[in-house]
C-alpha positions as CSV (number, residue, x, y, z in Angstrom):
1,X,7.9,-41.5,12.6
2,X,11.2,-40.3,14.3
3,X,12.8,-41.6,11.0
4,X,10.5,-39.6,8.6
5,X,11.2,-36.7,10.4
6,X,14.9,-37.4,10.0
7,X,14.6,-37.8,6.3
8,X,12.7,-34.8,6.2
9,X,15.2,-32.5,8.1
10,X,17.7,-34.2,6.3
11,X,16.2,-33.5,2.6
12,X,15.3,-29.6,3.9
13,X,19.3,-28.7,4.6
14,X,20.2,-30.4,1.4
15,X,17.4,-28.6,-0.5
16,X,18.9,-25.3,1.3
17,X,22.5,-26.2,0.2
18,X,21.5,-26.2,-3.6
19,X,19.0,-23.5,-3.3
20,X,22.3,-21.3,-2.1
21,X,23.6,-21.0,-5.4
22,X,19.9,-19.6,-6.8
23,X,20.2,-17.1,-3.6
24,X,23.6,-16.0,-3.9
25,X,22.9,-15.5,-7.9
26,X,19.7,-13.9,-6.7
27,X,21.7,-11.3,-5.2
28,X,23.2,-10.4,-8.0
29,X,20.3,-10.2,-9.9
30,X,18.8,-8.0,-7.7
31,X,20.6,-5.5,-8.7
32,X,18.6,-4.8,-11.4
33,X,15.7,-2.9,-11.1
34,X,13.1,-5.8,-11.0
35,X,9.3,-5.3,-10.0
36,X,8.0,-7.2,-7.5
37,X,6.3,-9.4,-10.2
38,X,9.1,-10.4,-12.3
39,X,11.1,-11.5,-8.7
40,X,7.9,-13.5,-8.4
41,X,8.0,-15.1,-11.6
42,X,11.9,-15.7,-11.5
43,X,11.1,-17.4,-8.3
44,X,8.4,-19.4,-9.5
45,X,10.4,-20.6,-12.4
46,X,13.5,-21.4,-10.6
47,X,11.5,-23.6,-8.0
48,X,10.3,-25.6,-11.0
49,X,13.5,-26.5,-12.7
50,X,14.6,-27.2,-8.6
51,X,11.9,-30.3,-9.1
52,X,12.4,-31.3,-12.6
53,X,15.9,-31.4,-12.5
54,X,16.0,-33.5,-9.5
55,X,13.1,-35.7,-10.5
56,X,14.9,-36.3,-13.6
57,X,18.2,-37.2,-11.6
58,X,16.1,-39.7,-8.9
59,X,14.7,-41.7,-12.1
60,X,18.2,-41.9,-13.4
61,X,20.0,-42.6,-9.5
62,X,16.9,-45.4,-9.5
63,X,18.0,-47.4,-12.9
64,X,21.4,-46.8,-11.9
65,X,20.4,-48.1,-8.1
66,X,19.0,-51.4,-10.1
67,X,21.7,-51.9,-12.3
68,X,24.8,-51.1,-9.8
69,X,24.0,-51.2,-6.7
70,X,27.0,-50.5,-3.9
71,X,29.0,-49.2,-6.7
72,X,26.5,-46.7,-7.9
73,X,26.1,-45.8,-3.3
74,X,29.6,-45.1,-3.6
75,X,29.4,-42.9,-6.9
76,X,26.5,-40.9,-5.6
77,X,28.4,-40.3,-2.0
78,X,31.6,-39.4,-4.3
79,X,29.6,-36.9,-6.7
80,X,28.1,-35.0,-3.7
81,X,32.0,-34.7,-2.3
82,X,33.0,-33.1,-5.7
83,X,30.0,-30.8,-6.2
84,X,30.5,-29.4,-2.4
85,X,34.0,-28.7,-3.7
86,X,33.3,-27.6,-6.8
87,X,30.6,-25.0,-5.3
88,X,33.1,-23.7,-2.6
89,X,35.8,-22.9,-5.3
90,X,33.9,-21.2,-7.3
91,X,32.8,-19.4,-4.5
92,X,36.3,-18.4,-3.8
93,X,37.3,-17.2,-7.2
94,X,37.7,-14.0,-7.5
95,X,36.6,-13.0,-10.8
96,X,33.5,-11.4,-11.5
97,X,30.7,-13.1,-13.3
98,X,29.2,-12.0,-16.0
99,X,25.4,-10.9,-15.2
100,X,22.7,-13.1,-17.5
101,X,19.9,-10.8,-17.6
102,X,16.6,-12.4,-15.7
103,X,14.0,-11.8,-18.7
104,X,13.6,-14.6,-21.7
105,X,16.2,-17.2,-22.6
106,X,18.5,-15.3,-20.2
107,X,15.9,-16.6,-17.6
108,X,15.6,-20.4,-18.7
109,X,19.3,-19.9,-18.5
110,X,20.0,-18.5,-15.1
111,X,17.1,-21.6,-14.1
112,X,19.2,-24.3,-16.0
113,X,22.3,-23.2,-14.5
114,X,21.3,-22.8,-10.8
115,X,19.3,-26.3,-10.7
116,X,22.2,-28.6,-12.7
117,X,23.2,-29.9,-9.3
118,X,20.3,-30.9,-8.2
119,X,20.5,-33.5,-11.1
120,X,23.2,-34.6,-8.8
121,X,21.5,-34.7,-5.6
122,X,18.7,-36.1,-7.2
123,X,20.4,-38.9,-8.8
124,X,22.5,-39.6,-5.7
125,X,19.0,-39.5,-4.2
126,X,17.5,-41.9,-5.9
127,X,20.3,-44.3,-5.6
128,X,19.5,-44.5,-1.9
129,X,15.5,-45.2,-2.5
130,X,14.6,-41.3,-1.2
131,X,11.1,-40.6,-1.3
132,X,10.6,-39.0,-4.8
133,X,7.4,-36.8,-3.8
134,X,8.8,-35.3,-0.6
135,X,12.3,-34.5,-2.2
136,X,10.5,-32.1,-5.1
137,X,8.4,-30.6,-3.0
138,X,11.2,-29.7,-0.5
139,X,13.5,-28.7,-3.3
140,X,11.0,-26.6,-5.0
141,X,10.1,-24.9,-2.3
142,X,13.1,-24.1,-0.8
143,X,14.7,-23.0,-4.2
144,X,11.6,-21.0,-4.8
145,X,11.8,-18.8,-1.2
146,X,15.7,-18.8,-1.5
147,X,15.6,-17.3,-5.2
148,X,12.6,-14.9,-3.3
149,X,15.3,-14.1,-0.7
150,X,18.1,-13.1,-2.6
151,X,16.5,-11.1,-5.5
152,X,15.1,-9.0,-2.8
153,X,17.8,-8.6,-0.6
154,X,19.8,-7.8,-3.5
155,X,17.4,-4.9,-4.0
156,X,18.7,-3.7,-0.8
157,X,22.4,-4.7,-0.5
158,X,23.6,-5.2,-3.9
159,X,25.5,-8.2,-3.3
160,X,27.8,-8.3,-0.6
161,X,26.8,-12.1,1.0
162,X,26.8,-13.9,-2.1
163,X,29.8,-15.8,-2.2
164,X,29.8,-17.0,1.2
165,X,26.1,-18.8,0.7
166,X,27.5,-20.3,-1.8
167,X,30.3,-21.4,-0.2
168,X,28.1,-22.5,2.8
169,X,26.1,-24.6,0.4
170,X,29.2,-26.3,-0.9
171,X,29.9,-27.1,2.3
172,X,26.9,-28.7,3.4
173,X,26.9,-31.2,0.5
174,X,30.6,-31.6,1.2
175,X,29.6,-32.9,4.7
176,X,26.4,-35.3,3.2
177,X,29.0,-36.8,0.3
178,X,31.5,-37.5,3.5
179,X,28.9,-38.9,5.2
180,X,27.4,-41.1,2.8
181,X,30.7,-42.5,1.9
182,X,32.2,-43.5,5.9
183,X,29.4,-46.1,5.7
184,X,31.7,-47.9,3.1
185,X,35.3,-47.3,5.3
């Protein structure tokens, strides 16, 4: 029990770490002048690509698990180290993005780009034999009330937090790929 509780806490602050990215986007996003049903439907639509994509990933960390085995450990510890990095640059750079606008295939878009690393995760994931079910449903959810969160603060604030949860993210799948990988040193 204690170790499905574990798993579960543990799946929950990675499912936080990637849904930073769809909150600090969120922010900006916000900005627009969105109804309350369109943030809904962003949401909604963000928390499904945050279990497809992953889902996708676990079947893919699976074969790879099969075929690989400690190699493809060490590759999944490894790709969590450079997507933690890779999120905490980008959080530092200071160029401004340019805004994809939340309503069609700029939608779809903003989805797709805010859940490509939880193909990652998911595939370092399933490398390790993480319970498929309980990782989607954690990841949509999460995504799903973090995407809520920052389209609606970004109503309010107009996007003055959003690089630092994105940085904070980063960080916290910096700390999982480090962690993953000491069992090997």
């Amino acid at each position: 029990m204690a170790e499905m509780v574990g798993e579960l806490v543990t799946l929950i602050v990675m499912a936080a770490a990637l849904g930073m990215d769809a909150f600090s986007v969120g922010l900006g996003m916000g900005m627009y002048k969105l109804r309350l049903r369109k943030i809904l439907h962003i949401g909604i639509i963000i928390g499904l690509f945050h279990v497809l994509m992953p889902l996708i990933g676990i079947f893919a960390g699976k074969l790879l698990s099969d075929q690989f085995g400690a190699l493809a450990s060490w590759l999944g510890g490894l790709l969590l180290i450079i997507l933690g990095v890779q999120m905490i640059w980008s959080s530092l750079k200071k160029e401004a993005e340019s805004m994809i606008t939340p309503v069609g295939f700029g939608l779809w878009l903003f989805a797709l780009s805010v859940s490509l690393d939880s193909f990652s995760v998911g595939l370092t994931l399933g490398i390790y034999g993480a319970k498929t079910m309980l990782v989607i449903i954690c990841f949509g959810i999460v995504a799903t009330v973090l995407t809520w969160a920052g389209l609606l603060l970004g109503r309010k604030v107009r996007g003055w937090l959003g690089a630092y949860s994105e940085a904070l993210g980063g960080a916290i799948l910096l700390a999982f790929g480090i962690k993953l990988l000491s069992g090997f040193f």
